[in-house]
Structure formats: C-alpha cells, structure tokens
C-alpha positions in Angstrom: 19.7 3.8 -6.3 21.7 5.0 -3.6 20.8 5.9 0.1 19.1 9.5 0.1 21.4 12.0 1.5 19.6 15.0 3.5 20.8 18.6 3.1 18.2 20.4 5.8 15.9 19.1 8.2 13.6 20.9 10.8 11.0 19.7 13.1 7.5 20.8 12.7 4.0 20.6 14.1 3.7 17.2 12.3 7.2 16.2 12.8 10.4 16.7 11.0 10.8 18.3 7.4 13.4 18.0 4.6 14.0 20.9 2.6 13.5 22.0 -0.2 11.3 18.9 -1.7 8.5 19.5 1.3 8.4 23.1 0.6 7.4 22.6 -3.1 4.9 20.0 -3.2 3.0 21.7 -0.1 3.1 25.4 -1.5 1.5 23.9 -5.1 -1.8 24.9 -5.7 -3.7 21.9 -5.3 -7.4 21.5 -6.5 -9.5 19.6 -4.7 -12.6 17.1 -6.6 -15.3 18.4 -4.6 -18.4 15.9 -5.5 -21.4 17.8 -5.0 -24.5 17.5 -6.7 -24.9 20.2 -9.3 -27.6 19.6 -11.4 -25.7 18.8 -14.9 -23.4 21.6 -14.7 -19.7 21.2 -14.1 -18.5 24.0 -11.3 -15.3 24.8 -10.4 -14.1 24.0 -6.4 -12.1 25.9 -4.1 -8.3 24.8 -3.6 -7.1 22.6 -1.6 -6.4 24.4 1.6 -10.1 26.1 1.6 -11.6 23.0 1.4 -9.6 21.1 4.4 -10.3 24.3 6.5 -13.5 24.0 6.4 -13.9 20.3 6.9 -11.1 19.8 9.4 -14.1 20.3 12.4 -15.8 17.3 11.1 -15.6 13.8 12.7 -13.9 11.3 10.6 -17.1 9.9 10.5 -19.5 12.4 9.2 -16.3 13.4 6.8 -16.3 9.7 5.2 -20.1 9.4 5.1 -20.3 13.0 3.3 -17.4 12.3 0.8 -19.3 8.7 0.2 -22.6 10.7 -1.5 -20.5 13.3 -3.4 -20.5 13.2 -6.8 -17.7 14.6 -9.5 -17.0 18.5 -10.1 -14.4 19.6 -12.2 -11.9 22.5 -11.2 -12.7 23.7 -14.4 -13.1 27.5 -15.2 -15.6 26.3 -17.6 -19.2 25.4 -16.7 -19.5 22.7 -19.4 -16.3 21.2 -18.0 -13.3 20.7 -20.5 -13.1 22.0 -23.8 -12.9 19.8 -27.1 -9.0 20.1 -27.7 -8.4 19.9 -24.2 -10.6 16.9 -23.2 -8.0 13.9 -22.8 -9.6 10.7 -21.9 -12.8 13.0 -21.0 -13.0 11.9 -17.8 -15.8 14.2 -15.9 -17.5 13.6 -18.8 -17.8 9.8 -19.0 -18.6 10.4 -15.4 -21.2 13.2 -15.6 -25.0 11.8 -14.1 -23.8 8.4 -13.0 -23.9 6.4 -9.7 -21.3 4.1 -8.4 -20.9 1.9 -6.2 -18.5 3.1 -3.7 -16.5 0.1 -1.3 -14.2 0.2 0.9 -13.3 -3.4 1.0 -9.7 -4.3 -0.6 -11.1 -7.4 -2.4 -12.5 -5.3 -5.5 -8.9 -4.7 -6.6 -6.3 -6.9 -7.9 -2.7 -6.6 -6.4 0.8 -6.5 -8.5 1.8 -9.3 -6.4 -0.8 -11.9 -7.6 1.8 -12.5 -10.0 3.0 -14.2 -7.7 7.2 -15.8 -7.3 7.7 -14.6 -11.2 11.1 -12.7 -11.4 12.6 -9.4 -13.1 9.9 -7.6 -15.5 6.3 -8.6 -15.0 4.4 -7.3 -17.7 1.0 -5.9 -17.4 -0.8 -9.0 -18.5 -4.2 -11.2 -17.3 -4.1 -14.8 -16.4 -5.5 -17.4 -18.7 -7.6 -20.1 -16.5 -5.3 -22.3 -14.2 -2.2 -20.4 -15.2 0.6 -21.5 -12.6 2.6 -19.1 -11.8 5.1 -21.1 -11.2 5.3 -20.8 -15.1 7.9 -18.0 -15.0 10.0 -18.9 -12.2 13.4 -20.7 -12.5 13.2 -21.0 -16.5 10.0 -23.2 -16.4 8.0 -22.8 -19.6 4.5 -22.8 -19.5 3.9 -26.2 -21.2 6.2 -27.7 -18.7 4.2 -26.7 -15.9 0.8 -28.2 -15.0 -2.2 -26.2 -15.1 -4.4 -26.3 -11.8 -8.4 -26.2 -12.1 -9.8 -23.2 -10.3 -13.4 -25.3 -10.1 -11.6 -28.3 -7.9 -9.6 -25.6 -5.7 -13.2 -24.3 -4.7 -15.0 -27.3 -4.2 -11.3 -29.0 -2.0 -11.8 -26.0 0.2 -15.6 -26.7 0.6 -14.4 -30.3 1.8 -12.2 -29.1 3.6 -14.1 -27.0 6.0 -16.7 -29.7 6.3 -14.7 -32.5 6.9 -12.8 -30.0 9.9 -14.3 -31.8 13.0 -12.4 -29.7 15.2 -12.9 -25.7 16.0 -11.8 -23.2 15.0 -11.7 -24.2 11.8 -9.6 -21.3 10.6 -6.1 -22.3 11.2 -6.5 -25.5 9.6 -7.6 -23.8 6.8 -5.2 -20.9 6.4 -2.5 -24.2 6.2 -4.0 -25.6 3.3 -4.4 -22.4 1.5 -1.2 -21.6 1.9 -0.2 -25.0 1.0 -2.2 -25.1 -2.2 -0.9 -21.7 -2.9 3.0 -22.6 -2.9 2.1 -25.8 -4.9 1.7 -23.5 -7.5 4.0 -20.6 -7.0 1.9 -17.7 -4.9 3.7 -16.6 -1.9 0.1 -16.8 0.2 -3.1 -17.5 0.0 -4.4 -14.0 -0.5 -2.7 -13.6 -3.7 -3.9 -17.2 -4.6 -7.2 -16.6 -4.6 -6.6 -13.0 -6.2 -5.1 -15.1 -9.4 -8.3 -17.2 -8.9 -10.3 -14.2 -9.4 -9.2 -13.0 -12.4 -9.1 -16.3 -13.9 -12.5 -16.8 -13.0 -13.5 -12.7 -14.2 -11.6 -13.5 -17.6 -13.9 -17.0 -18.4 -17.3 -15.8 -17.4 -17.0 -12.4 -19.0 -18.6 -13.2 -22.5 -18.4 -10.2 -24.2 -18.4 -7.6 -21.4 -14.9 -5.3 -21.1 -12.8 -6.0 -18.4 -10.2 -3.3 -16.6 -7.9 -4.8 -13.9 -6.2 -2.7 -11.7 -3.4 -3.8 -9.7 -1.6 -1.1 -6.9 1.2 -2.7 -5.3 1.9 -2.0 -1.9 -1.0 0.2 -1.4 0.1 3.5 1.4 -1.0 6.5 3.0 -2.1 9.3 0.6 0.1 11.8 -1.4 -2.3 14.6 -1.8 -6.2 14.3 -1.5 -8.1 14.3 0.6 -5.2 15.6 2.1 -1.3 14.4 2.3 -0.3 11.2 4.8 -4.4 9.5 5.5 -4.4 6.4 6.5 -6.4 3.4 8.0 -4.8 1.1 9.9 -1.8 -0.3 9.3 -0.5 -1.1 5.6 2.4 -3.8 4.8 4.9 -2.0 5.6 3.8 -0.3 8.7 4.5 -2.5 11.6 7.7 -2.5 10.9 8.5 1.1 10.9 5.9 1.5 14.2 7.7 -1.5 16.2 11.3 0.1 14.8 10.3 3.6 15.9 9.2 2.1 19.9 12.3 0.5 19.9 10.6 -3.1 19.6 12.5 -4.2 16.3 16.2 -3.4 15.6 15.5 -4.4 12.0 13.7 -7.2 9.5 15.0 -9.7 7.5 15.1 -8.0 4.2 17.7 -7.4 1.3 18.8 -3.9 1.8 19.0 -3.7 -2.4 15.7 -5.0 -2.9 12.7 -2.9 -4.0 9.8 -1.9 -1.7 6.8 -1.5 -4.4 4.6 1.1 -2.9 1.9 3.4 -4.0 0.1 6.4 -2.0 -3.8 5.0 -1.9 -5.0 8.3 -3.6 -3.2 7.4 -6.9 -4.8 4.3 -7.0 -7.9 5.6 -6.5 -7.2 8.8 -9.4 -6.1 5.4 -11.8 -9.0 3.8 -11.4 -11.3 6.9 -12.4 -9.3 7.1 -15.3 -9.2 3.7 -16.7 -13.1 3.5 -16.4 -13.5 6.7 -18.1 -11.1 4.8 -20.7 -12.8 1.9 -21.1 -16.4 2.5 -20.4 -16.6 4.3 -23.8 -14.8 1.9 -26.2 -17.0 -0.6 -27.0 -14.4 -3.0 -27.4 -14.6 -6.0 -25.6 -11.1 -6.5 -24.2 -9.2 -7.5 -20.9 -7.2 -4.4 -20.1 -4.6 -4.3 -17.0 -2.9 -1.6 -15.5 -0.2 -2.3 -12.7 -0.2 0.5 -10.5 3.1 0.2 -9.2 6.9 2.2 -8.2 9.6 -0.5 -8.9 10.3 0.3 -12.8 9.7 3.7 -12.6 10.9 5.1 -9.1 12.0 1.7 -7.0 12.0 2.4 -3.2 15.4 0.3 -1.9 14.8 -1.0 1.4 18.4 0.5 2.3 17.3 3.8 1.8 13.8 3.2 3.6 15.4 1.6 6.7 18.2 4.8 6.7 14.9 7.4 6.3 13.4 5.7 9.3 16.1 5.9 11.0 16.5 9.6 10.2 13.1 10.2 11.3 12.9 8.4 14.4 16.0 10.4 15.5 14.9 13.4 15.2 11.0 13.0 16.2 11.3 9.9 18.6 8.4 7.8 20.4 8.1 8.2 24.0 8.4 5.5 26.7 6.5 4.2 29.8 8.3 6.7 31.7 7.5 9.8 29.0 11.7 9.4 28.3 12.4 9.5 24.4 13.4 6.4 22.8 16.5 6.1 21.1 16.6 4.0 18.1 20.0 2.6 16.3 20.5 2.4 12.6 18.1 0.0 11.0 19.3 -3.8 10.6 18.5 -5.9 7.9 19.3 -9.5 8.6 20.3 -12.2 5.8 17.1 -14.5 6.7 14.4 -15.2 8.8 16.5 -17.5 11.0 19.0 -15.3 10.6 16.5 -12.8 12.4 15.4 -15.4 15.1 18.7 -16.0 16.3 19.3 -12.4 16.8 15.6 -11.0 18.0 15.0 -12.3 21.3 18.6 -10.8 22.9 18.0 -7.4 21.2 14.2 -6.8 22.5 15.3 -8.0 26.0 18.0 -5.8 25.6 15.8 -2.8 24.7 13.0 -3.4 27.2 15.5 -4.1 30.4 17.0 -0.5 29.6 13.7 1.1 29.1 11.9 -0.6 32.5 12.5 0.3 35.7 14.3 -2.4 37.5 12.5 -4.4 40.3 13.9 -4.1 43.8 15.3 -7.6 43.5 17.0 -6.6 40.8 15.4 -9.3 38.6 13.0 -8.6 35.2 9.4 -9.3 37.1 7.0 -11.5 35.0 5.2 -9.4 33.9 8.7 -7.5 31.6 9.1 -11.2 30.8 6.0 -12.1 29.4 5.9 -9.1 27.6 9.3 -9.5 26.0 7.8 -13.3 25.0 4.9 -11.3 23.1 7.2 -8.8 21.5 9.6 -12.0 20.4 6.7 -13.7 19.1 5.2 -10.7 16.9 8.4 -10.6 15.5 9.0 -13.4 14.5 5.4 -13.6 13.0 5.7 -10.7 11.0 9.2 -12.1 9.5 7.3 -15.4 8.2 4.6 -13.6 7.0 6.7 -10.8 5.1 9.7 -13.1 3.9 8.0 -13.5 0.6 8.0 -10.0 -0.4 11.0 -8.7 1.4 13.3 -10.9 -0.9 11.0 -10.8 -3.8 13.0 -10.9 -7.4 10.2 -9.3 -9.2 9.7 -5.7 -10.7 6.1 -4.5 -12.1 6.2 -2.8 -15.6 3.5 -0.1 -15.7 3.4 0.6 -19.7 -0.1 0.4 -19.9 -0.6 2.8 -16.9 1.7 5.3 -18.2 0.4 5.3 -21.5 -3.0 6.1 -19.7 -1.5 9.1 -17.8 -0.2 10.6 -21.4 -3.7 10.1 -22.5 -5.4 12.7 -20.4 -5.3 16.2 -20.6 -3.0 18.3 -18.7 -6.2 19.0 -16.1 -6.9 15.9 -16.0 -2.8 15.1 -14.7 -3.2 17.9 -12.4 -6.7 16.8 -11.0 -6.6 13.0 -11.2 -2.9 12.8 -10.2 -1.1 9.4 -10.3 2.1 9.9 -11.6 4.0 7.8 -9.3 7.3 8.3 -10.8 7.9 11.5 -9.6 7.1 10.9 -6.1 9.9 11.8 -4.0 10.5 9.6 -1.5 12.3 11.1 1.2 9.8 13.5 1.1 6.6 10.9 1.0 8.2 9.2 4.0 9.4 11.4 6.2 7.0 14.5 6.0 4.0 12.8 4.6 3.3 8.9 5.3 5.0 8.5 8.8 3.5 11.3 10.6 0.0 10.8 8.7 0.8 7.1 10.2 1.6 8.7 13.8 -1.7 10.5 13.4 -4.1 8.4 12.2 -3.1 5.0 13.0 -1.0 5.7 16.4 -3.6 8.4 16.9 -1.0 10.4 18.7 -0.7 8.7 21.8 2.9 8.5 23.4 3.2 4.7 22.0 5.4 3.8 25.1 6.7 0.1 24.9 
C-alpha cells in the first residue's frame, strides 16, 4: 500500500477536510438505532442528524446514562420490523424483549493480539488449554513446544503477591507477568491473561455456545453515535497527541508494517450481530470472529505517520505563548535504542525553541526538568509499544465477513461494520483526530 496522496484539503470547524471522500460518507443518510422502549412494536427512528441535534445540549453524562436504558428500534418502515425474505441474521428480532447487560469495561472482549508473537495469517481460531503461543513462532510445532498450566499461573501469582513483603506490590508484579508472559510467547501481560481467559471460557463451558470477539486496535467511532467519539486515549493516541505538540519527532516503528485498527462502533455493531447469530443455533460450538483491518484494508504506518503530518500542518497545536507549533515530517526509527539515542536532543531541541529564554541565557530548571519528563514518557511509551509496532502478524477475518454477508442489506446499513471499506485518510484526518482533539484534548490549546 503506498503513502495516500491528497488532491484537496480545506480547514473546517473541526479541522481540516479531504475531498471528495469526507463529502460522501458525511452527506449519506445515516439511520440512527434509537433504543426506546416501545411496547413490542418495532418503530422506525429519525436520521442521523435529527437525532444528534436534539441530543447535542445534553451532558455527556446524562447522554451515556440515557443511551445505557435504551433498548433496540429498527429503522424499519415496517412496524413488525423486517420482512421474511429480507430478515438476514434477524437481528432486531433475536433482540426484541430482552435485557442485557451493558459494560463499559474492556475485559469482556478478547483482543486480536492475544495471539500473541505468531506471524503472517492468524486465523480466526480459540485456544485449547495451555496452548503456547509460542507454538507458531519461528517454525515451532506445537508438540515441540511445552504446554503451560493455566491453574499453576493463578495460584504462582497468588504466591507471589503474598510472599511481596515490600509495598507497593504492583511493580513487582507487573515484572513477573510480564516475565511469565514472554516465557511463553505474549508480548505483555494483558494479552497473557486474555489467552488465559479463553482457555479457561473454552474448559468450563460444558455444553453452553461460546462467541469470541476479538477487535484489534479498538479507535474512535466511524458513524454512531456520531463520527470521531472517544474516551481517553487508545494505543495509538499518544503518539499522534505528543507528535502534534511537538514532544515526539517520531516512534520506533517499521514504516511498512500494519497498524490493525477498528473504529469502536464496528465492534460494538459485530457483536450485536454475532449474538443474534449464535443465540438462536442451538449448537454448542466455540465461534471467533477477529474484528480486525490488516487483511482486508491494512493501515501502513508510513502512510499514518505522512497523514499526521498532513494534519498537524495544516491545523497545528498551540504553544505556551498561543504561537502555532510546527511539526516536521514524522520519523520512524530502526529500534527502541535506535529511538533513545536520538530522543533526548530532539525534545530539548523543540522545547528550547518554543520557551522563552531566561535572562541568563541558560534553560531554568524548571525547562529542564520538564524536558527529563518528556524524555522519560518517551522512552516509556517506546518499551511498551515495541511489540506491536514491529509486529509480523496479520488477522484473517473470514468468519467475520462471512457474518456481514449473512445479514440483510438493513441490517449492513444499520449495524455497519464493514471495515474494509473504511477509508483511511478520511477516518484519520476528518474523523478520529479531531474527535480525539475534542474529546480527549477537550479543546484546550495543548501548549507544551
């Protein structure tokens, strides 16, 4: 894939715009799921636009709360929803007069990456219990390759934490994780204990049918509840935010390599669907569905380190003084030491020119502690990213496009998740970015 080349770009109330892609996704008719208790009846909504103009006056509070105790209505013309020939996977159906349980804790989904270092095509397959995943990696076989026990991983952690005389007990145990979780191939402990969870969901299931979802790199949204939401910041954000203030020149990162990313609202749209799927069939099965961009429409670094650029240009951050910072064409550095070497001269660089001077003409100590911090958070965010910024995998989504040709054409359009045809100049720089200015910056002049 090479870099995206822009052909027209203008700067609008939310920042800068690339025609013509921008223009079409925003002028579609969107349909909005409204969730409304109606009785049994299936109503139709209002589009999209009607329904953010009359909730845009609501706190974000009150908003999440009242989207929390909706439940579904079909944009159906149709009062008893979708007809026969038409139904797909029959998803309002399925979901007609129940109650969920609605989270919004990460841990109830899986992740792509709890396949951990595995390389080229990872299929959309579970775990058996104490798979390594070092299986895959570097021509191991699986019988060559020790299984772990899930049962003694619990019960060393357990030990672990009670034989810690010392406090806090927290870094000392974040080591070990991590320890335990290379041992076997993981990148982290996060996606350790992921792997653990499945294994775990897949031997005390008995006959009950599983669905596991895995998103990859979950992001901002692409269309509901409306285009570029987002709580705090995602992987991949502090990198662009720190790039855009002028505090990174770069990352250590293969400019060829694949970002696997996913707008939030697609994952959420999958899910639905794969429970309307399942929760019918009767069969008692393990079914995954990898969520993910990097077979279908891989997002190279180069070209997102060239759109942030772009956009940074042309809609820059401010700094202490209200002066707009000016940001040089995105780095990407061989290694992490690579990075290191490189890091500290490049942010004292950037914050000498962007400080006023003392009258000694020396950096006072407050400049230099603040550069130390800046170095530091750097080089933290490097060691905890180098795993997936030079990662050699790419997640095959069969099962989740299969699933998407299995609904109706209203159910596409309502329950969108078709990441494949997300364009991504467009999702960057007019969507995720400034939805990431707005909700996580909050709009403040982010002066370094």
């Amino acid at each position: 894939m090479g870099t995206s080349v822009i052909s027209s770009f203008a700067v609008g109330p939310r920042g800068p715009s690339f025609f013509p892609d921008h223009q079409k996704r925003t002028s579609k008719k969107t349909s909005f799921v409204h969730c409304q208790k109606t009785g049994n009846n299936i109503t139709k909504t209002g589009h999209f636009a009607s329904i953010l103009s009359e909730t845009s006056a609501l706190s974000r509070s009150s908003l999440a709360a009242d989207l929390v105790v909706k439940t579904l209505v079909s944009h159906s013309t149709s009062s008893s929803g979708f007809s026969k020939d038409e139904d797909g996977i029959g998803i309002v159906k399925f979901l007609r007069g129940k109650s969920f349980f609605i989270t919004g804790a990460t841990g109830f989904l899986a992740k792509a990456y709890v396949n951990g270092q595995r390389k080229g095509r990872i299929m959309e397959r579970s775990f058996t219990i104490g798979e390594s995943s070092n299986a895959d990696v570097n021509g191991n076989s699986p019988s060559s390759v020790a299984l772990f026990d899930v049962e003694e991983e619990l019960n060393l952690a357990l030990r672990s934490a009670e034989a810690i005389d010392s406090k806090p007990v927290s870094p000392k145990m974040k080591e070990l994780g991590l320890q335990r979780a290379r041992k076997y191939g993981w990148q982290d402990t996060y996606m350790f204990t992921k792997a653990m969870g499945e294994m775990l969901l897949s031997s005390v299931r008995g006959g009950v049918p599983v669905v596991i979802l895995r998103p990859s790199v979950i992001e901002s949204t692409y269309r509901d509840p409306f285009p570029g939401w987002i709580e705090g910041n995602r992987m991949m954000d502090p990198v662009v935010t720190y790039y855009g203030k002028g505090l990174l020149p770069g990352f250590p990162v293969d400019p060829n390599g694949v970002l696997d990313v996913v707008p939030v609202d697609m994952v959420a749209n999958a899910t639905i669907a794969a429970m309307a799927m399942h929760g019918t069939s009767g069969k008692s099965e393990i079914s995954v569905y990898q969520v993910a961009s990097s077979v279908v429409n891989p997002l190279v670094y180069g070209d997102l380190g060239d759109l942030a650029y772009r956009y940074f240009t042309k809609c820059p951050c401010l700094d202490a003084q209200g002066r707009p910072i000016k940001v040089e064409p995105f780095k990407f550095y061989e290694s992490v030491d690579d990075f290191s070497s490189h890091i500290h001269r490049e942010i004292i660089s950037h914050i000498s020119s962007s400080r006023m001077p003392s009258p000694n003409g020396k950096h006072s100590r407050a400049v230099d502690n603040f550069c130390r911090k800046a170095v530091e958070r750097a080089k933290h965010l490097a060691s905890v990213y180098e795993p997936y910024c030079f990662y050699g995998g790419r997640f095959d989504n069969s099962s989740t496009s299969l699933l998407l040709a299995s609904m109706s054409e209203e159910e596409r359009q309502t329950f969108y998740f078709d990441v494949g045809n997300v364009d991504w100049t467009d999702y960057i720089c007019n969507v995720h970015i400034p939805g990431l200015r707005t909700h996580v910056m909050k709009g403040r002049r982010q002066s370094s």
